[in-house]
C-alpha positions in Angstrom: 55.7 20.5 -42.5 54.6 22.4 -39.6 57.1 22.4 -37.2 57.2 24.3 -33.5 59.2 27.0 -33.3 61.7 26.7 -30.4 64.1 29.5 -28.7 67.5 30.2 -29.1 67.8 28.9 -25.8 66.1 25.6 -26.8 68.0 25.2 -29.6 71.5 25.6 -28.1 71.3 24.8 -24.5 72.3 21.1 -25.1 75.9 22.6 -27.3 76.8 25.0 -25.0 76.6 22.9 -22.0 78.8 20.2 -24.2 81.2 23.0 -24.7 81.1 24.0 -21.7 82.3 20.5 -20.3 84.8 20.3 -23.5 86.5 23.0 -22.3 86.7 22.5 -18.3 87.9 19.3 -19.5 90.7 20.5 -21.3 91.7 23.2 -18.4 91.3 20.5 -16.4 93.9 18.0 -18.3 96.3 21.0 -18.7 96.9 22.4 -15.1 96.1 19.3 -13.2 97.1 15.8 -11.6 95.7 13.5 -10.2 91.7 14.1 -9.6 91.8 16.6 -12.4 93.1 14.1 -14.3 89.8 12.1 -13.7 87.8 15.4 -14.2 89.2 15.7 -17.6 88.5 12.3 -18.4 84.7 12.3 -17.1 83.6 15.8 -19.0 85.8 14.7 -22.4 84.4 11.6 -22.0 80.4 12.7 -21.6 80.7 14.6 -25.2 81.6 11.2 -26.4 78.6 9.5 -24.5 76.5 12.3 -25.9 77.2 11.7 -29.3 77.2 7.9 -29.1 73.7 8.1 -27.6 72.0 10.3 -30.0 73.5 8.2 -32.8 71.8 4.7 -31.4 68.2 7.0 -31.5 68.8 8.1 -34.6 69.5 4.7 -36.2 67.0 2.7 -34.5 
């Protein structure tokens, strides 16, 4: 198999940025009411849309 070599940037751009959301997120739902509540909801809430998306491609 002859694959293409990618960077570490390629490689872990996409998990960094999803913990990156994970953890304003979780700031977010600790110090906050109100619009940070919806904050919280929005960035926890992409990881899950993340995952559920790149499932469906894989299985289909």
């Amino acid at each position: 198999m002859n694959r293409s070599r990618r960077t570490l940037w390629q490689v872990f751009r996409a998990p960094l940025l999803l913990a990156l959301l994970s953890v304003v997120g979780l700031v977010a739902a600790l110090v906050g009411d109100g619009l940070l509540n919806l904050l919280s909801w929005l960035t926890l809430g992409s990881t899950l849309l993340v995952i559920a998306w790149y499932w469906s491609r894989r299985s289909g």
